[in-house]
NUDRENTOR-558969 format. One record per residue (C-alpha): residue number from 0; residue in three letters; x negated, y negated, z negated. Coordinates in steps of 0.1 Angstrom, whole numbers, plus 2048, in hexadecimal, padded with zeros to 3 digits. Layout:
% residues N
{num:NUM, residuo:ALA, X:X, Y:Y, Z:Z} .
...
***
This chain:
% residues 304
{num:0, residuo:UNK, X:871, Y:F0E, Z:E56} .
{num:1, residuo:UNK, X:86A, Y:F2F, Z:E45} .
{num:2, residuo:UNK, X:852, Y:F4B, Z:E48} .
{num:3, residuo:UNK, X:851, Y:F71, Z:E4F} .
{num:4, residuo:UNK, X:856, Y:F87, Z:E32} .
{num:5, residuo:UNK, X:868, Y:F68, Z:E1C} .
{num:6, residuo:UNK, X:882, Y:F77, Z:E0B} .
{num:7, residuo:UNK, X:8A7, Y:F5F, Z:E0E} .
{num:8, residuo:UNK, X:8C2, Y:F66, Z:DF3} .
{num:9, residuo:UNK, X:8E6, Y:F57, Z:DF4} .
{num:10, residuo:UNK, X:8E4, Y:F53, Z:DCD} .
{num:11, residuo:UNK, X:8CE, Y:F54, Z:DB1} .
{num:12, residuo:UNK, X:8E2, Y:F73, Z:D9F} .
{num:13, residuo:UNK, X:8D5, Y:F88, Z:DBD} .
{num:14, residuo:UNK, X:8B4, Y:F7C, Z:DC0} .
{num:15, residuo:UNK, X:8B0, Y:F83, Z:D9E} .
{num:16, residuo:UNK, X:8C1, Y:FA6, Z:DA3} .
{num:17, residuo:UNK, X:8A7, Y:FB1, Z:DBF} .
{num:18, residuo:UNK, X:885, Y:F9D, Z:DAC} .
{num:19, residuo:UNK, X:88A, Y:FAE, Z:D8B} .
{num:20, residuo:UNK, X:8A5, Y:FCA, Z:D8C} .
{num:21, residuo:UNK, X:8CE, Y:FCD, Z:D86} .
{num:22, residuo:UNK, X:8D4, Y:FB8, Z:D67} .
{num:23, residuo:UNK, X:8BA, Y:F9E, Z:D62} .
{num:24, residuo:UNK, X:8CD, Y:F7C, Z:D5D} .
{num:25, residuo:UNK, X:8BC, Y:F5D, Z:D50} .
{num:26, residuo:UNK, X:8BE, Y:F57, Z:D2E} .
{num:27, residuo:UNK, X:8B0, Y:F35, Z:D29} .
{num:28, residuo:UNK, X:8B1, Y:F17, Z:D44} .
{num:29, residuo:UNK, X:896, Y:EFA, Z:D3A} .
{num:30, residuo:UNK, X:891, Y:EDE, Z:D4B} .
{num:31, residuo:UNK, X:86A, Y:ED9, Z:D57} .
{num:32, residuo:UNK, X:862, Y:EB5, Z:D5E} .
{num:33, residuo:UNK, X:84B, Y:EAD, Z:D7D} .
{num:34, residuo:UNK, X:858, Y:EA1, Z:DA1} .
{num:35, residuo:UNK, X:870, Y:E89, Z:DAD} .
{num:36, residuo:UNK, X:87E, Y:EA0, Z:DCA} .
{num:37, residuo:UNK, X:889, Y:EBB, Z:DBB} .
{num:38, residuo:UNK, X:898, Y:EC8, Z:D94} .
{num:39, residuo:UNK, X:882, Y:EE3, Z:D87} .
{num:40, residuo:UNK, X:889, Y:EFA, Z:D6A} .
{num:41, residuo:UNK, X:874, Y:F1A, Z:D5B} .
{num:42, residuo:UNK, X:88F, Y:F35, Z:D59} .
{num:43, residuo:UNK, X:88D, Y:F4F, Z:D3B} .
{num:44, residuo:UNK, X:898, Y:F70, Z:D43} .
{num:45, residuo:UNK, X:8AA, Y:F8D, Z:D2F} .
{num:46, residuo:UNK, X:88C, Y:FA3, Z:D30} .
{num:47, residuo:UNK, X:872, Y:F85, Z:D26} .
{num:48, residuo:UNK, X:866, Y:F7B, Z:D48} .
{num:49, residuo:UNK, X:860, Y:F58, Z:D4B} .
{num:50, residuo:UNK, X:864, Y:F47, Z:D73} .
{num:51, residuo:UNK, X:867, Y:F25, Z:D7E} .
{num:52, residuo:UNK, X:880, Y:F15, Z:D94} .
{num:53, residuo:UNK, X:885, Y:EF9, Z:DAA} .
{num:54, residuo:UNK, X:8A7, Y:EF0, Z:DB6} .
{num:55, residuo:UNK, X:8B7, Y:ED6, Z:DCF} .
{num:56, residuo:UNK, X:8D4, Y:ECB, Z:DE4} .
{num:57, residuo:UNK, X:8DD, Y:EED, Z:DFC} .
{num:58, residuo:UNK, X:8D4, Y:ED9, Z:E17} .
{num:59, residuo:UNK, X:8B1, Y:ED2, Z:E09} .
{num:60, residuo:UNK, X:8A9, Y:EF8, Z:E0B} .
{num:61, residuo:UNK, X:88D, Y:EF1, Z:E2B} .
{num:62, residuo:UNK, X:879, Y:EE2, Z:E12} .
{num:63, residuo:UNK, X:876, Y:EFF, Z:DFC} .
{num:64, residuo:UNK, X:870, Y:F15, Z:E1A} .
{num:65, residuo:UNK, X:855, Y:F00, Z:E25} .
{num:66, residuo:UNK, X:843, Y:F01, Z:E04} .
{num:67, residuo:UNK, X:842, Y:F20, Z:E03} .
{num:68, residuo:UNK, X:835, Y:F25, Z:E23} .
{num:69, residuo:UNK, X:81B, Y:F0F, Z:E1C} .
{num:70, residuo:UNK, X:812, Y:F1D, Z:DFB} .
{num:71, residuo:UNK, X:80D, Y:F41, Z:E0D} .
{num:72, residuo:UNK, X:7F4, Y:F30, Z:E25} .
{num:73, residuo:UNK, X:7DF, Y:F23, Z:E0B} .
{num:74, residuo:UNK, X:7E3, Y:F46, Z:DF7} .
{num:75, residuo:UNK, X:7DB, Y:F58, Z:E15} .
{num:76, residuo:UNK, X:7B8, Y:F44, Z:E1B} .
{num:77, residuo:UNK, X:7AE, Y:F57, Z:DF8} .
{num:78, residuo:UNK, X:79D, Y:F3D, Z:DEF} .
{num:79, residuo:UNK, X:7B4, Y:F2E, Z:DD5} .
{num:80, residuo:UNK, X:7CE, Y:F2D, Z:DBC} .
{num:81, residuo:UNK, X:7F4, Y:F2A, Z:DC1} .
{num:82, residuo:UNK, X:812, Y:F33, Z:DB0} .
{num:83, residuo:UNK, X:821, Y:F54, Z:DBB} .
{num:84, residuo:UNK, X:83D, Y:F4E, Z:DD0} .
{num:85, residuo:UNK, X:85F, Y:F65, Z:DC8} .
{num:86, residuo:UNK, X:878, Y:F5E, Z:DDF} .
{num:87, residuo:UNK, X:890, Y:F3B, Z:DED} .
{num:88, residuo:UNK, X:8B5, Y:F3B, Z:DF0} .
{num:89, residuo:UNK, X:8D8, Y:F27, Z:DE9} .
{num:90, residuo:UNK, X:8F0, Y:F2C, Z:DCC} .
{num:91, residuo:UNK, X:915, Y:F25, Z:DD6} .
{num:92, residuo:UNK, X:91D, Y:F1F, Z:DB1} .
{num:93, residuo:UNK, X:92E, Y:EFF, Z:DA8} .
{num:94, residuo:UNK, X:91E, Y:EE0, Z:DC0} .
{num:95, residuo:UNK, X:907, Y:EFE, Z:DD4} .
{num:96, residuo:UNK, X:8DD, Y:EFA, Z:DD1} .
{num:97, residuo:UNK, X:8C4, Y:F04, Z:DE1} .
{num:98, residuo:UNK, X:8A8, Y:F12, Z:DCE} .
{num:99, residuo:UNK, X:885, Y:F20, Z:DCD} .
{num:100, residuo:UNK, X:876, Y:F37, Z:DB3} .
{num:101, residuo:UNK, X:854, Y:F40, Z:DAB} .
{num:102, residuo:UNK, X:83B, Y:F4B, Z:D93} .
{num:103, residuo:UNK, X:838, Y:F3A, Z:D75} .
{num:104, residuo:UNK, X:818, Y:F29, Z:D68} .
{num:105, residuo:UNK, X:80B, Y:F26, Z:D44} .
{num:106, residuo:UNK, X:7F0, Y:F13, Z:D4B} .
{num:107, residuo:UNK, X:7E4, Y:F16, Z:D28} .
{num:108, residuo:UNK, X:7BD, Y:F14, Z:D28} .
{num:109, residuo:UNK, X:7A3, Y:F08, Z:D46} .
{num:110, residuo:UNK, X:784, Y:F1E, Z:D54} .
{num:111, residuo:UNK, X:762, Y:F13, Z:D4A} .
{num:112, residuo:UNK, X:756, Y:EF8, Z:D64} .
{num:113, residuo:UNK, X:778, Y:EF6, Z:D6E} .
{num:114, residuo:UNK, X:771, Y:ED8, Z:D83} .
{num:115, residuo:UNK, X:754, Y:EE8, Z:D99} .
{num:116, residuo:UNK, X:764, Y:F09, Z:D9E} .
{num:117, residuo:UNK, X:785, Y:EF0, Z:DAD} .
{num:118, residuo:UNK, X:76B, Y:EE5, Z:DC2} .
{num:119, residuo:UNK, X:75E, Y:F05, Z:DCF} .
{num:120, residuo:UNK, X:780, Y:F12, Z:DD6} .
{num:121, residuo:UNK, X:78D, Y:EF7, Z:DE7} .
{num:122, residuo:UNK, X:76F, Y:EFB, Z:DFE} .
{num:123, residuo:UNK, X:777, Y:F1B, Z:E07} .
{num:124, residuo:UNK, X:79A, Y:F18, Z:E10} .
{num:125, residuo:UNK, X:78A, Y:EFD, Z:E24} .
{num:126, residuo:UNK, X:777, Y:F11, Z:E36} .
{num:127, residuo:UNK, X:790, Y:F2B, Z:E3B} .
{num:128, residuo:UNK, X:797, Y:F39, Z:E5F} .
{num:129, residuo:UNK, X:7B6, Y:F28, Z:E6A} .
{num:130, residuo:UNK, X:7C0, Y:F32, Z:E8C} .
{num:131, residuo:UNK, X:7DE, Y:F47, Z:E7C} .
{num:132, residuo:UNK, X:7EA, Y:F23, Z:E72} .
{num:133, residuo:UNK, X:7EB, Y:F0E, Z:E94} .
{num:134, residuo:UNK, X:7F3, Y:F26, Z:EAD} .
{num:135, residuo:UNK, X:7E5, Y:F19, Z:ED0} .
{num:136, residuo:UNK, X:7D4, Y:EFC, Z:EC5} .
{num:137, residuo:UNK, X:7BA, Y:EF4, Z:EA8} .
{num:138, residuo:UNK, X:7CF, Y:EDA, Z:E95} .
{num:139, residuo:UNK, X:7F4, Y:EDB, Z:E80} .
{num:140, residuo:UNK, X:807, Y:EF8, Z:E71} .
{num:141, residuo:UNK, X:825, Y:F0D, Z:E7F} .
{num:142, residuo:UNK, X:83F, Y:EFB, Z:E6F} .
{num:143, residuo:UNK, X:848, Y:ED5, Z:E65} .
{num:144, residuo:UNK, X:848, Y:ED4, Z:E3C} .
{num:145, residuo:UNK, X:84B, Y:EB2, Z:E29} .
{num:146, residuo:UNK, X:834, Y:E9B, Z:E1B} .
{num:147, residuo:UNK, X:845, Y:E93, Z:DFB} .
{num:148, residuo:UNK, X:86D, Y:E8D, Z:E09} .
{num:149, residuo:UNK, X:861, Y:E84, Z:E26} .
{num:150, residuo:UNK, X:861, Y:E98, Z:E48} .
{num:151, residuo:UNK, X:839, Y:EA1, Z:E53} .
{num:152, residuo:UNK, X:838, Y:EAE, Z:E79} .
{num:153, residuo:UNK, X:81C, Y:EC5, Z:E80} .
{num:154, residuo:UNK, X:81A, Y:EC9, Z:EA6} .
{num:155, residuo:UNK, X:7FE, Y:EDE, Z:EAF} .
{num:156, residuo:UNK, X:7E1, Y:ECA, Z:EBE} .
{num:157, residuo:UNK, X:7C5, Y:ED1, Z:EC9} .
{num:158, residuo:UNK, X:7B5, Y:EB0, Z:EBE} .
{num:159, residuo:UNK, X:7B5, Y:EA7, Z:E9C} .
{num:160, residuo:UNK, X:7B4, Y:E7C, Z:EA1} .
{num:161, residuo:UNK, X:7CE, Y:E83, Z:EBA} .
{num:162, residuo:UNK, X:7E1, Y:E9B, Z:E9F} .
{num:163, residuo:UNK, X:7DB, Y:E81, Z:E82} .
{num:164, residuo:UNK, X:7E5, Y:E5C, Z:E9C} .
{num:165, residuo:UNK, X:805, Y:E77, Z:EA7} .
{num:166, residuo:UNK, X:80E, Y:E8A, Z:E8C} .
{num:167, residuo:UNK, X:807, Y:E75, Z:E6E} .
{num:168, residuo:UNK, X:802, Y:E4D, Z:E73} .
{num:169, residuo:UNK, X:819, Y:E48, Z:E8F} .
{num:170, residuo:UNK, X:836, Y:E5B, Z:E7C} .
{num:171, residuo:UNK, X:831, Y:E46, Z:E5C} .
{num:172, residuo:UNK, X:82E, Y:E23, Z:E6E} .
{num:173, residuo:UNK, X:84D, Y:E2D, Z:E84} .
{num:174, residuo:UNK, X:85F, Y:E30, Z:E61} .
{num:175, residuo:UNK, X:84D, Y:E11, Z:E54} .
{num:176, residuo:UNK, X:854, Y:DFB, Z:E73} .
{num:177, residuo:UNK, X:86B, Y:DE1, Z:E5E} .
{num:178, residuo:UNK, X:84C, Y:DD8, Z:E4A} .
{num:179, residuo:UNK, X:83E, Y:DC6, Z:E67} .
{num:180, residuo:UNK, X:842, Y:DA9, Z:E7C} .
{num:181, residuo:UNK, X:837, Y:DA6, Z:E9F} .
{num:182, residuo:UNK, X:810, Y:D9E, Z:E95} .
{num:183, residuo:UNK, X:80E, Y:DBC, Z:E7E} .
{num:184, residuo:UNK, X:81C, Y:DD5, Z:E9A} .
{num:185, residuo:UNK, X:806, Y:DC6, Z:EAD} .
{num:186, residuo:UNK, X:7EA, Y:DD6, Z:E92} .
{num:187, residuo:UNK, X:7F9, Y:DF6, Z:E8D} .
{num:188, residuo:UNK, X:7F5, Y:DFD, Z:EB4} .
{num:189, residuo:UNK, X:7D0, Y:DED, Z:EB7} .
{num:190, residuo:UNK, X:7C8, Y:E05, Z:E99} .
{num:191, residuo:UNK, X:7DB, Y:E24, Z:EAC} .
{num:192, residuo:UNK, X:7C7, Y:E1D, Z:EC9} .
{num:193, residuo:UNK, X:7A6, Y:E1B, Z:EB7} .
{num:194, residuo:UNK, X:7AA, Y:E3B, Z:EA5} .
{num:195, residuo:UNK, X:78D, Y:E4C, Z:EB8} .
{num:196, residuo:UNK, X:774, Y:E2F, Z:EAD} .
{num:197, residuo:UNK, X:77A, Y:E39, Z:E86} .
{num:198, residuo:UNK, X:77F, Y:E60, Z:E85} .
{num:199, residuo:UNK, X:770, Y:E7D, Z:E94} .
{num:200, residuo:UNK, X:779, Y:E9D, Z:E98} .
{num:201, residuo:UNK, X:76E, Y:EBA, Z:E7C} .
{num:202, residuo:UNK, X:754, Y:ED3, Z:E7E} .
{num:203, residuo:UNK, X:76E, Y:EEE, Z:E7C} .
{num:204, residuo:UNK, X:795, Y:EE5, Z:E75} .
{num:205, residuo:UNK, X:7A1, Y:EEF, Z:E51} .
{num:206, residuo:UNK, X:7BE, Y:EFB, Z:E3E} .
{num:207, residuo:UNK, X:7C9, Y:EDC, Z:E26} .
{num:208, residuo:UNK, X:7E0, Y:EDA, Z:E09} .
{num:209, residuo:UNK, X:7EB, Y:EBA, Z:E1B} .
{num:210, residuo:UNK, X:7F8, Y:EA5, Z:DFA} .
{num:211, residuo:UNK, X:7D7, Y:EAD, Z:DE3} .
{num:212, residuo:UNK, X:7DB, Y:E91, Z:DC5} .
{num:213, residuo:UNK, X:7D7, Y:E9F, Z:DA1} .
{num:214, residuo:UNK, X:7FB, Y:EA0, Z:D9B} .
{num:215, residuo:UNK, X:7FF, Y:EC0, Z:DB5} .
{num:216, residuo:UNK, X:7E0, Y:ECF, Z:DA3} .
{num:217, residuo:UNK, X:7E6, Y:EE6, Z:D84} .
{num:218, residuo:UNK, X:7D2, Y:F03, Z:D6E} .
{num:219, residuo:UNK, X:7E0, Y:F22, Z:D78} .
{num:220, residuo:UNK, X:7E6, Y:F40, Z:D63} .
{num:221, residuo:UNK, X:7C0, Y:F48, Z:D6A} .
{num:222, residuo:UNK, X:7B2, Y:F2A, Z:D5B} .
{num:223, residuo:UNK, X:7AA, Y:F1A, Z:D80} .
{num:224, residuo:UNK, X:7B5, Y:EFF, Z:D95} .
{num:225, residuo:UNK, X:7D8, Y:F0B, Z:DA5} .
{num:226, residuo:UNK, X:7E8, Y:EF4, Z:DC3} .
{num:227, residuo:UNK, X:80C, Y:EEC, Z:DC3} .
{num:228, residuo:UNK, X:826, Y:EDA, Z:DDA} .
{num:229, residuo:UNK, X:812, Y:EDF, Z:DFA} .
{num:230, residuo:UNK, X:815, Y:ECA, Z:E1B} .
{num:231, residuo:UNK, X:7FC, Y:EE2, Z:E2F} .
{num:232, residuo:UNK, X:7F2, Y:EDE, Z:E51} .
{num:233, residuo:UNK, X:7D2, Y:EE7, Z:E60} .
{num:234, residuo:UNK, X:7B8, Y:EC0, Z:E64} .
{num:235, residuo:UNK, X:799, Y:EB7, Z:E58} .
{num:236, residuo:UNK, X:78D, Y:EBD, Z:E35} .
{num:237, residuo:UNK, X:787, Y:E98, Z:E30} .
{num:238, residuo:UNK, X:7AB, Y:E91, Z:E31} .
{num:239, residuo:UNK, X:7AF, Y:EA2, Z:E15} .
{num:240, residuo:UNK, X:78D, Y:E98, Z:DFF} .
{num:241, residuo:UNK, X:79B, Y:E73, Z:E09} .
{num:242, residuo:UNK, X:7BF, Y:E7C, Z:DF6} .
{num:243, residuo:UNK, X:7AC, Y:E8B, Z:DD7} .
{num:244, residuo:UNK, X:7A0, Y:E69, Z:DD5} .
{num:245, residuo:UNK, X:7BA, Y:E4E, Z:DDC} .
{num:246, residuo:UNK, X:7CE, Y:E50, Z:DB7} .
{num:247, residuo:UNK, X:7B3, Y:E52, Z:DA1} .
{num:248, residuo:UNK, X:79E, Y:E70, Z:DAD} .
{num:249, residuo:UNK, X:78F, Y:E91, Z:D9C} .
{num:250, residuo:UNK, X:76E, Y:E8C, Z:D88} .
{num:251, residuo:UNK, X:750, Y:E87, Z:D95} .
{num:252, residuo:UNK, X:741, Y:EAA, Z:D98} .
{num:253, residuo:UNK, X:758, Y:EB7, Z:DA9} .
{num:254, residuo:UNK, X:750, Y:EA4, Z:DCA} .
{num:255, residuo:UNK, X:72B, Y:EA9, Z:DC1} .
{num:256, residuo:UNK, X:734, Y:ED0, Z:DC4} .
{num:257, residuo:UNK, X:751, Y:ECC, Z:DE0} .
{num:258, residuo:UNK, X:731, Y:EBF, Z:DF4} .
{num:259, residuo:UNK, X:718, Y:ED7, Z:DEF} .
{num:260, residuo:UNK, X:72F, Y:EF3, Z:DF6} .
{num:261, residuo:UNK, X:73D, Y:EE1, Z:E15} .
{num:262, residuo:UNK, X:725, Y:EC6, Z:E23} .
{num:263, residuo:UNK, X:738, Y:EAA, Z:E30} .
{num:264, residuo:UNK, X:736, Y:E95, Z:E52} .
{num:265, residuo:UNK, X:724, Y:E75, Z:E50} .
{num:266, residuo:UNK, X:73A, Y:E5A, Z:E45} .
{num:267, residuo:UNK, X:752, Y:E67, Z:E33} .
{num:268, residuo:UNK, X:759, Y:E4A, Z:E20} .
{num:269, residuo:UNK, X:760, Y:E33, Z:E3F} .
{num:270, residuo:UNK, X:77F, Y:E48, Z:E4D} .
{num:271, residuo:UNK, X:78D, Y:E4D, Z:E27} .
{num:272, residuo:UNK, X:7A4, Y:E33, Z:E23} .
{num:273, residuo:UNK, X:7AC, Y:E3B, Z:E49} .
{num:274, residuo:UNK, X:7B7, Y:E60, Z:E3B} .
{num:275, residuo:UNK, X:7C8, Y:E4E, Z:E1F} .
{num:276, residuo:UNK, X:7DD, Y:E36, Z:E34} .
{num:277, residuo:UNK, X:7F3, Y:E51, Z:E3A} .
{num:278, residuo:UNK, X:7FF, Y:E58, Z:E17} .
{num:279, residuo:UNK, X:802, Y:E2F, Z:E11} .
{num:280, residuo:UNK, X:81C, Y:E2F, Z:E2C} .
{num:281, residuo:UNK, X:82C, Y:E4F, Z:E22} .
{num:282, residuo:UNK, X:82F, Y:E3B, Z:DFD} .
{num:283, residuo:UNK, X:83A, Y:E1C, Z:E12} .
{num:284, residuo:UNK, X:855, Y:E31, Z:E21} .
{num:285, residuo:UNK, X:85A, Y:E47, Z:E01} .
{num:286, residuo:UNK, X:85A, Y:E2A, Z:DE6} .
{num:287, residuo:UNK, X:862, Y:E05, Z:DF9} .
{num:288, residuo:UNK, X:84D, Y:DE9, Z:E00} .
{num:289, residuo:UNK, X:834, Y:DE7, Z:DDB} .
{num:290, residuo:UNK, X:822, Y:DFF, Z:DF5} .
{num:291, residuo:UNK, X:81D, Y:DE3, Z:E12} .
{num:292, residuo:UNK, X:7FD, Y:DD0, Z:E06} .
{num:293, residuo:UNK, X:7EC, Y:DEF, Z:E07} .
{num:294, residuo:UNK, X:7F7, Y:DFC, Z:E24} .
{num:295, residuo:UNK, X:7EE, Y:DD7, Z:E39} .
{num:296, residuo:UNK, X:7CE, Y:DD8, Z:E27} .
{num:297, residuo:UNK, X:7BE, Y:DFD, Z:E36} .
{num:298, residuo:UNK, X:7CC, Y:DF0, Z:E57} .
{num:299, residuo:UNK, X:7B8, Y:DD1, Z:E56} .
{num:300, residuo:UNK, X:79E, Y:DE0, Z:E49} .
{num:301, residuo:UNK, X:796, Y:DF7, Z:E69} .
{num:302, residuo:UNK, X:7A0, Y:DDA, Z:E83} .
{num:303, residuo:UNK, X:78E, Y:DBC, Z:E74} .
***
């Protein structure tokens, strides 16, 4: 679940020993609210250095390796912000964690045109080369991550509607299967079939953040849009213009400059709440059955 040149440390003493020198201890421990996975805290240190921490279960460390990894693909596209990542590792103190630490952001003051320099940026990492990502194919990443607390599989592919019916819908309705009787299985399948009638394949595949709502977008220390809690893989850049919009969406200029940067496909707006029926089924699965409506409603919706 990791990556080459992540650093591992069997407590957060000697992580702190090799980051910052013999000596540096925390000083201050304050809880950060934000997330419903994992407890985060900024850490004060004796020499003034401020870094942030998340920390979970032991067991729960593949998630913070596969953030990680997928915040060094998006930082390696140089196209966009992310926090600096410092190191993961496990603490056998008291109950035992597992823990991630990484730069921390102020986020005290936005660029001018903060909105249309989002956009720019987030066209670029789009059109980033990604063959580094999915070796021997075109579509998914080199590791599983999570979307949310959930498992995400990225099999490489080398289509992306066969990625997205295998490696995203299918998953979720698997999960979801005691939401529906015989008739709405029945659905499910006729829309699984019919996947080729509603999408089509990208121009060129694209690195995407994966879980792109405004909650896991922040101003970073440089006054620009930064992404947080990542669920890369490598798809189409509509999959992740449809997530932008499905909890309330970004201001209008910034899909006015998202699209002159990076034309879009012809009818876009038909496969959007196709893209979006993943997330509805990974809340379905995440959160319980207020989800359901939703969920029957984008599936009627394409086989009406």
């Amino acid at each position: 679940m990791g990556f080459v040149g992540l650093q591992e440390y069997v407590s957060i003493e000697s992580a702190l020993d090799s980051l910052f020198g013999s000596g540096i201890r925390i000083t201050s421990m304050d809880r950060v609210s934000g997330g419903d996975i994992n407890e985060a805290y900024r850490l004060t240190l004796t020499d003034g250095k401020r870094i942030f921490m998340k920390a979970n279960r032991k067991e729960n460390m593949p998630f913070f390796t596969a953030e990680a990894a997928g915040l060094a693909a998006i930082a390696g596209t140089g196209a966009i912000g992310t926090p600096g990542v410092l190191c993961v590792g496990t603490d056998e103190e008291g109950a035992g964690c597992s823990f991630l630490l990484m730069e921390w952001i102020e986020g005290n003051g936005r660029v001018k045109d903060y909105w249309e320099v989002f956009a720019r940026q987030l066209a670029a990492m789009h059109r980033a080369e990604t063959g580094g990502f999915a070796v021997e194919g075109k579509f998914g990443f080199s590791n599983d991550n999570y979307i949310g607390a959930n498992g995400q599989a990225n099999r490489v592919c080398g289509s992306w509607i066969d990625f997205f019916r295998e490696c995203r819908l299918e998953p979720q309705f698997k999960r979801a299967s005691r939401y529906f009787d015989a008739g709405g299985r029945k659905k499910v399948t006729k829309l699984l079939e019919r996947l080729d009638d509603f999408l089509v394949e990208p121009e060129h595949p694209s690195l995407l953040h994966g879980d792109l709502w405004s909650g896991n977008v922040m101003t970073g220390n440089d006054g620009k849009a930064w992404l947080i809690d990542p669920a890369v893989y490598v798809g189409h850049a509509e999959a992740d213009l449809a997530m932008t919009e499905l909890f309330g969406g970004f201001p209008q200029i910034f899909y006015d400059v998202y699209r002159e940067e990076a034309p879009m496909q012809p009818g876009y707006e038909r496969r959007r709440d196709l893209y979006n029926l993943y997330h509805l089924l990974n809340h379905l699965n995440l959160f319980g059955r207020a989800y359901l409506p939703s969920v029957v409603r984008v599936v009627e919706k394409y086989i009406a």
